[in-house]
C-alpha positions as a Markdown table, in Angstrom:
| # | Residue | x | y | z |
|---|---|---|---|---|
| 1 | Unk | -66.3 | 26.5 | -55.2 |
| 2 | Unk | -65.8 | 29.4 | -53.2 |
| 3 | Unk | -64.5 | 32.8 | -54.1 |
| 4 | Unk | -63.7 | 36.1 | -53.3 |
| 5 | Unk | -65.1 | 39.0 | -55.6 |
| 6 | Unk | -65.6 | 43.1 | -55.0 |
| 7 | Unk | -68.5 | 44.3 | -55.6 |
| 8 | Unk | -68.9 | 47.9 | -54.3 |
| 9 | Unk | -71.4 | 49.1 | -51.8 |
| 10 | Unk | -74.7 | 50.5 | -54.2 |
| 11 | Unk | -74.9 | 47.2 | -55.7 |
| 12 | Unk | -74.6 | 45.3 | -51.8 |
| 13 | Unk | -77.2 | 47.7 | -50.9 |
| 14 | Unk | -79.4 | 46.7 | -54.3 |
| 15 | Unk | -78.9 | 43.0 | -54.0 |
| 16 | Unk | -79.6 | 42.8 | -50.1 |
| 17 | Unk | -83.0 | 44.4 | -51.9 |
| 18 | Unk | -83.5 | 42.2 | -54.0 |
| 19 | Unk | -82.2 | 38.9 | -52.0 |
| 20 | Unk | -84.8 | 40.2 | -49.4 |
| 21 | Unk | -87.7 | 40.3 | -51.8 |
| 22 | Unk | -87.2 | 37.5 | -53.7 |
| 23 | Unk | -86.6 | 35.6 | -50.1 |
| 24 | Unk | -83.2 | 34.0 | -51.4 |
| 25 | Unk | -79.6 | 34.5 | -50.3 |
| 26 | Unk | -76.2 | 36.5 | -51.7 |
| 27 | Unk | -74.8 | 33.6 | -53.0 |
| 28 | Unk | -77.8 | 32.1 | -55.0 |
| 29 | Unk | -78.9 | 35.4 | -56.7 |
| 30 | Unk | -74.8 | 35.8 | -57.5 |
| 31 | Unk | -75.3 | 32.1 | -58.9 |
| 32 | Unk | -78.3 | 33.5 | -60.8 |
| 33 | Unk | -76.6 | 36.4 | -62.0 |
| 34 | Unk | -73.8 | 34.2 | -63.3 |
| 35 | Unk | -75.9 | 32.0 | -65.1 |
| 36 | Unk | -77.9 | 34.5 | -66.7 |
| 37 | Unk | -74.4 | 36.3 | -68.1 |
| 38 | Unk | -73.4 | 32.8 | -69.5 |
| 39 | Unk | -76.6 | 32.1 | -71.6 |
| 40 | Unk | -77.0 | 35.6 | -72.6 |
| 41 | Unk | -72.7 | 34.5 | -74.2 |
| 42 | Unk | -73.8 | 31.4 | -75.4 |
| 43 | Unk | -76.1 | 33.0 | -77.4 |
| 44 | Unk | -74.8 | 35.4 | -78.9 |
| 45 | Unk | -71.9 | 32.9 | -80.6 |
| 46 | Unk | -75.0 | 31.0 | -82.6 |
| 47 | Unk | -76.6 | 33.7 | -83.7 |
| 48 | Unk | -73.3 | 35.0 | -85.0 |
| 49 | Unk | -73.3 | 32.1 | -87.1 |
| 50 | Unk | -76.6 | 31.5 | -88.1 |
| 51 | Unk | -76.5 | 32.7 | -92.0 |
| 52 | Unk | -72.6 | 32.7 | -92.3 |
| 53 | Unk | -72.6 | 30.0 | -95.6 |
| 54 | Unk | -75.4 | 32.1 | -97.7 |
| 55 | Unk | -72.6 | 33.9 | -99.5 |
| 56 | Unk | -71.2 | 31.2 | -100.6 |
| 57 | Unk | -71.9 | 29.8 | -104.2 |
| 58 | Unk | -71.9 | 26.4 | -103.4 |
| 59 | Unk | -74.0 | 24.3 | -101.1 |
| 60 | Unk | -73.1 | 23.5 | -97.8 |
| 61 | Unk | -73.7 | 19.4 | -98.2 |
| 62 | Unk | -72.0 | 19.8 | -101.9 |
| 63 | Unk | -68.9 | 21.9 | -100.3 |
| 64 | Unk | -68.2 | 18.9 | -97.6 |
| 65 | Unk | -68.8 | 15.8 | -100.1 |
| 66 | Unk | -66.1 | 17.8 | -102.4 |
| 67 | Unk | -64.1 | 17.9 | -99.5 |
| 68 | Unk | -64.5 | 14.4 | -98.2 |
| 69 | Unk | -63.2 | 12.9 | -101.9 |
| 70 | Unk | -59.9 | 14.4 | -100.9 |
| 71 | Unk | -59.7 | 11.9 | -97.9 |
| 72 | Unk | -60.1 | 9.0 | -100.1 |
| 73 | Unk | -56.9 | 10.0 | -102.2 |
């Protein structure tokens, strides 16, 4: 997909850089960039759950089972 996006002149000036170094063009290193942002989100939404049930005074595999009877009603 193509798409139009404004990005102002100091960080043209630092990607040219960097495209230059790293021998690639605008377009992969904005692919790159893009991809790096969506891990580093990905992330963060397990981690915010990791830990989330050890409050909780019962079991997690107890806590579904209970729940699970109810379907059988």
């Amino acid at each position: 997909m193509r798409t139009i996006v404004d990005i102002p002149d100091q960080q043209l000036d630092s990607l040219a850089t960097l495209c230059q170094r790293e021998g690639i063009s605008r377009a992969e290193a904005v692919r790159r960039a893009v991809a790096s942002y969506l891990d580093s989100q990905t992330d963060t939404a397990d981690d915010d759950a990791y830990g989330i049930w050890r409050k909780r005074k019962v079991a997690g595999v107890a806590y579904q089972r209970k729940l699970r009877t109810e379907w059988s009603r």
